[in-house]
C-alpha atoms as one frame of an Amber mdcrd trajectory, in Angstrom:
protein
 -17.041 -10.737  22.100 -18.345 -10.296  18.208 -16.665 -13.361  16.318 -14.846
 -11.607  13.835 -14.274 -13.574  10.223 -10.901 -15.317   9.050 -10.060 -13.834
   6.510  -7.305 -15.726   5.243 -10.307 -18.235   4.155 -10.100 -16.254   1.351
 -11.983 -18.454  -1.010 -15.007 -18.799   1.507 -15.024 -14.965   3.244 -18.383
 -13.040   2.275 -18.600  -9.816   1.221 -20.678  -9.627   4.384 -17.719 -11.178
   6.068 -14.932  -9.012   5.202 -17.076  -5.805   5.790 -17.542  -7.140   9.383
 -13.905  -8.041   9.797 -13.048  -4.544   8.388 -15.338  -2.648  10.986 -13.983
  -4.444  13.790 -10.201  -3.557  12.976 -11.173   0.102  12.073 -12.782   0.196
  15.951  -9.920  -1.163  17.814  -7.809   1.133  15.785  -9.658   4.067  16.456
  -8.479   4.653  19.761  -5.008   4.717  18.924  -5.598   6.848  15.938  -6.930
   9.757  18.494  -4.092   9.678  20.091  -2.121  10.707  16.753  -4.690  13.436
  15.860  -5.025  16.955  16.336  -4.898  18.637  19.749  -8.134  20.758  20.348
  -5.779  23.974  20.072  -4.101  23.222  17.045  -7.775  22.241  15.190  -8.560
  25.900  16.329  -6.225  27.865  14.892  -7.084  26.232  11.415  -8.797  28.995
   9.378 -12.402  28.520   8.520 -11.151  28.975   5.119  -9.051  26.261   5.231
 -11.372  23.292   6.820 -13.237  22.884   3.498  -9.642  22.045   1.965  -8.634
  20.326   4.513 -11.088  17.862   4.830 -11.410  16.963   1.394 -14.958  16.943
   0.208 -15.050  13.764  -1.526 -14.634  12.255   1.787 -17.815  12.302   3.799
 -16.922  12.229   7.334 -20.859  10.234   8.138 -19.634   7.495   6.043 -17.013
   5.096   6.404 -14.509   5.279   3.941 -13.203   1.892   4.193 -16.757   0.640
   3.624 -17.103   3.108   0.213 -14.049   2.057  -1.011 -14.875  -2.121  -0.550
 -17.741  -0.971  -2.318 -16.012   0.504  -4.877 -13.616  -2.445  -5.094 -16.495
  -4.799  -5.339 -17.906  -2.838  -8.421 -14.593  -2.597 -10.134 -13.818  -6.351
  -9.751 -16.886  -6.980 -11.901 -15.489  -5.060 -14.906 -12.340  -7.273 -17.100
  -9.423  -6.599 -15.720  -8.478  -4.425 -19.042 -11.137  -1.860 -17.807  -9.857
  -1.272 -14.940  -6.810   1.090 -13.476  -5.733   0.759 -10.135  -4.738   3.876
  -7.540  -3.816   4.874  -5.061  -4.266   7.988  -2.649  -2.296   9.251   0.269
  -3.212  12.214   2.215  -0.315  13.383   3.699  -2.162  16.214   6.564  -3.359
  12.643   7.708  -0.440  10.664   8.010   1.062  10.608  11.312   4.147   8.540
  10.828   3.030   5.572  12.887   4.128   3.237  10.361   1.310   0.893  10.845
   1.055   0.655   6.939   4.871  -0.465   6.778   4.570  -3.014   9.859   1.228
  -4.438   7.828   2.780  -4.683   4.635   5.836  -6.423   6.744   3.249  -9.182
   7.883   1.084  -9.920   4.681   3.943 -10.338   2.275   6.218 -11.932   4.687
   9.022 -10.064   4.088  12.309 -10.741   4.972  15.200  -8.420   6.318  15.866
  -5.820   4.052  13.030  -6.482   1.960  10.593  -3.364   2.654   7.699  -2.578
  -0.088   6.482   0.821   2.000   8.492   2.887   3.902   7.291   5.670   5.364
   9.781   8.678   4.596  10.744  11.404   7.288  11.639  15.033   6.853  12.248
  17.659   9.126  10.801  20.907   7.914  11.094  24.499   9.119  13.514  26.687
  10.729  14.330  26.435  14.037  12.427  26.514  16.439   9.386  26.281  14.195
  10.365  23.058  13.126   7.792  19.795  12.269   8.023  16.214  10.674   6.776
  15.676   7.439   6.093  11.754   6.561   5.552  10.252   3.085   4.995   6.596
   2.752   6.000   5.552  -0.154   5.255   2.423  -2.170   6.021   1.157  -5.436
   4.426   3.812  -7.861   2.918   1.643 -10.479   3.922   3.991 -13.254   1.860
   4.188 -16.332   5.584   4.425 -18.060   7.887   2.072 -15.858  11.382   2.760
 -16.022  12.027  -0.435 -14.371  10.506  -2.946 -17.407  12.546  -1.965 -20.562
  15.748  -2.578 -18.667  15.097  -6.412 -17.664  16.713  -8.226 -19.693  14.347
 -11.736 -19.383  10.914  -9.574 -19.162  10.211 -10.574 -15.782   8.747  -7.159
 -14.778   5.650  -6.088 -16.989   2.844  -4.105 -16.850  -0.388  -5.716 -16.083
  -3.686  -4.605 -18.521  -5.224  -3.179 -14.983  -1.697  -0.850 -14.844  -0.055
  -3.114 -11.727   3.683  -3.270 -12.655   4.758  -6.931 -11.304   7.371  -9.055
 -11.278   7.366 -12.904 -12.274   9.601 -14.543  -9.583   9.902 -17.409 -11.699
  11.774 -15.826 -14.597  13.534 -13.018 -12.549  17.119 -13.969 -12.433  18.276
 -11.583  -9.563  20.605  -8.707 -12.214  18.867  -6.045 -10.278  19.095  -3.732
 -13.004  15.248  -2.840 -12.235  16.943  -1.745  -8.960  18.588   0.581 -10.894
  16.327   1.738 -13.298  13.622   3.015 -10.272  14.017   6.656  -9.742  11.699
   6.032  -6.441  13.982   3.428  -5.112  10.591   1.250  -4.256  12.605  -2.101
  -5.366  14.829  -4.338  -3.116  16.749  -7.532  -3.117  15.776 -10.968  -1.677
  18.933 -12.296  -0.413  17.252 -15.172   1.508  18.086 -13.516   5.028  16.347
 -14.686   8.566  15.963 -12.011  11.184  17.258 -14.801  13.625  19.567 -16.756
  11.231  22.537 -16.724  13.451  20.267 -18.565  16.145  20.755 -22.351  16.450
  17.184 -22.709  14.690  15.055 -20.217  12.406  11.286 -20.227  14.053   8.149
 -21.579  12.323   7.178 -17.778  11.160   9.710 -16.777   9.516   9.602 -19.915
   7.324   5.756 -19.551   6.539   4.673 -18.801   2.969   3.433 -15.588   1.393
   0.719 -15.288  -0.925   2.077 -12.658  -3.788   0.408 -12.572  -7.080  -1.947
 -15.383  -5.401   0.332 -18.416  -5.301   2.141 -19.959  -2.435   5.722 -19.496
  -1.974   7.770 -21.277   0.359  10.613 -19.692   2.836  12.838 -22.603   3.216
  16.328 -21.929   4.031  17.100 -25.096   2.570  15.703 -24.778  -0.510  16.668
 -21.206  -2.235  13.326 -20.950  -4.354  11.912 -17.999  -5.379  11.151 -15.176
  -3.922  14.755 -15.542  -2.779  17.168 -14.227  -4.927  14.289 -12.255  -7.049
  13.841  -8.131  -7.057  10.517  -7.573  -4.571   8.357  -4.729  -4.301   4.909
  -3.580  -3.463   2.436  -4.900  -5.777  -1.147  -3.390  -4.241  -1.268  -6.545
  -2.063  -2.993  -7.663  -5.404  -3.270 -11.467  -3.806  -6.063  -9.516  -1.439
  -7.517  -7.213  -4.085  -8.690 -10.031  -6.566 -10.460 -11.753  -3.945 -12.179
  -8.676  -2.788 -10.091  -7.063   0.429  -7.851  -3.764   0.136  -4.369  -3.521
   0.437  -3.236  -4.463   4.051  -1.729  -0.682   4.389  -5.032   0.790   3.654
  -6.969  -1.070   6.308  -4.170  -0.191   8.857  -3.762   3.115   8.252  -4.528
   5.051  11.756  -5.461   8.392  10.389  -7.129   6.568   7.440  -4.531   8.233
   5.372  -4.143   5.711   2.348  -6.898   5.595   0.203  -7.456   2.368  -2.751
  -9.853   1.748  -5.810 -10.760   1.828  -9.391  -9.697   5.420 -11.342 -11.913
   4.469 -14.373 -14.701   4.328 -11.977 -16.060   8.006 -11.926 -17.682   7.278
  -9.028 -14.880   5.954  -7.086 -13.696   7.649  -3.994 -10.134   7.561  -5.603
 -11.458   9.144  -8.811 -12.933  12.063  -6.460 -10.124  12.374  -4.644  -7.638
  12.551  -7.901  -9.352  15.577  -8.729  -8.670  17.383  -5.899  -6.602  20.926
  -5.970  -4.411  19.507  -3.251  -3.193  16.513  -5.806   0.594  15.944  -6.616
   2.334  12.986  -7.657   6.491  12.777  -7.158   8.842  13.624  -9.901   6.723
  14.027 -12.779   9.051  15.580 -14.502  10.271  12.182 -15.430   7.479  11.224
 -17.489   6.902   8.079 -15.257   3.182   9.102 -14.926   2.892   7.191 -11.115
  -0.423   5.737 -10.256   0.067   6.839  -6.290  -1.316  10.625  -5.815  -0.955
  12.495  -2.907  -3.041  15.394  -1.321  -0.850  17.948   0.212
């Protein structure tokens, strides 16, 4: 068996390394992800018309896209961090509601229960009994106008220059008003919960550190540091992204649904994809201008 990098060395991983790592994940998931896709019949009775829109043409099907966007990622991490403007893309035809993003995202950032930075939203659509499920994932929107920053009242949510809203554990002091203020309801509470805390002893995992906003923090349940008691949400998995990895949900992804890079890069996959007729982002009317698109 192909030894496959750690990449949790993430000071000594390669570019080569991660690539390799990538490709190896993407081919043990690519069984699965036929089992999600399209029945023969139901490819058939899409309208030649329609294939060119549905298969978006900034996505060549002969190349990888999780290799184009590291590539992408690789350029834009070259640039200041002022120069850049970070996106994301979710084509929603692809999604099949298998939650791997959500379960990922569970697993990098350690969360706790009822801590959840991407759910993956279901609707039933239709009238009986033409009737279908309709999934959105939906992470923290990043908005270019966050709702959720002028109400703080210590400035512990902020804007970063590269348009990532985060959230400084160390000054948050737990009002939740940023709760509040999110008209996506992408923001939850830390209460320092254990998904086995009524056992006689919490297990070694759910004590282990997460990496956010690339420091360590410690899950003690003696010790009541931060994150605990702190407003959590999704933050691009930016701990990965600055050393050169994707988010954790768009490496996941079965249907390779969730799409990541640089929007000031005109060459960028994202930047393509942006541009696409099939583009909407949720409630605009607000004026929140989100940073996550989604083809429809």
């Amino acid at each position: 068996m192909t030894n496959v990098p750690d990449v949790q060395s993430k000071a000594k991983a390669t570019p080569e390394d991660r690539r390799a790592f990538f490709k190896s994940a993407l081919a043990k998931a690519s069984g699965l992800a036929a089992l999600f896709g399209m029945s023969a019949k139901a490819k058939a009775e899409i309208p030649r018309s329609e294939v060119k829109e549905f298969l978006d043409p900034a996505v060549d099907p002969q190349v990888n896209h999780l290799d184009r966007m590291l590539e992408d990622l690789e350029r834009a991490l070259k640039k200041p961090m002022e120069q850049r403007k970070w996106v994301m893309v979710i084509d929603l035809k692809k999604c099949t509601g298998c939650k791997a993003c959500t379960v990922s995202c569970c697993s990098e950032n350690n969360l706790p229960p009822g801590v959840v930075y991407r759910p993956v939203v279901e609707e039933e659509v239709g009238t009986f009994p033409d009737v279908r499920k309709k999934f959105t994932p939906r992470p923290c929107m990043h908005c270019e106008n966050p709702p959720c920053t002028p109400v703080c009242p210590v400035k512990a949510t902020y804007k970063r220059p590269d348009g990532i809203v985060a959230i400084d554990y160390d000054v948050c002091i737990g009002c939740r008003y940023c709760l509040s203020a999110c008209p996506y309801n992408a923001r939850t509470a830390d209460f320092g919960e254990f998904y086995n805390q009524d056992a006689p002893e919490i297990m070694d995992y759910e004590k282990r550190p997460n990496f956010e906003y690339g420091r360590e923090w410690k899950r003690d349940p003696k010790d009541h540091g931060s994150p605990i008691g702190n407003a959590r949400k999704c933050h691009f998995c930016l701990h990965r992204v600055e050393n050169g990895m994707l988010p954790a949900c768009a490496t996941t992804c079965l249907g390779g649904a969730t799409y990541f890079g640089d929007y000031n890069d005109p060459t960028s996959l994202v930047h393509q994809l942006v541009g696409s007729s099939r583009m909407m982002r949720l409630k605009e009317e607000l004026g929140t201008e989100p940073k996550v698109y989604y083809l429809v």
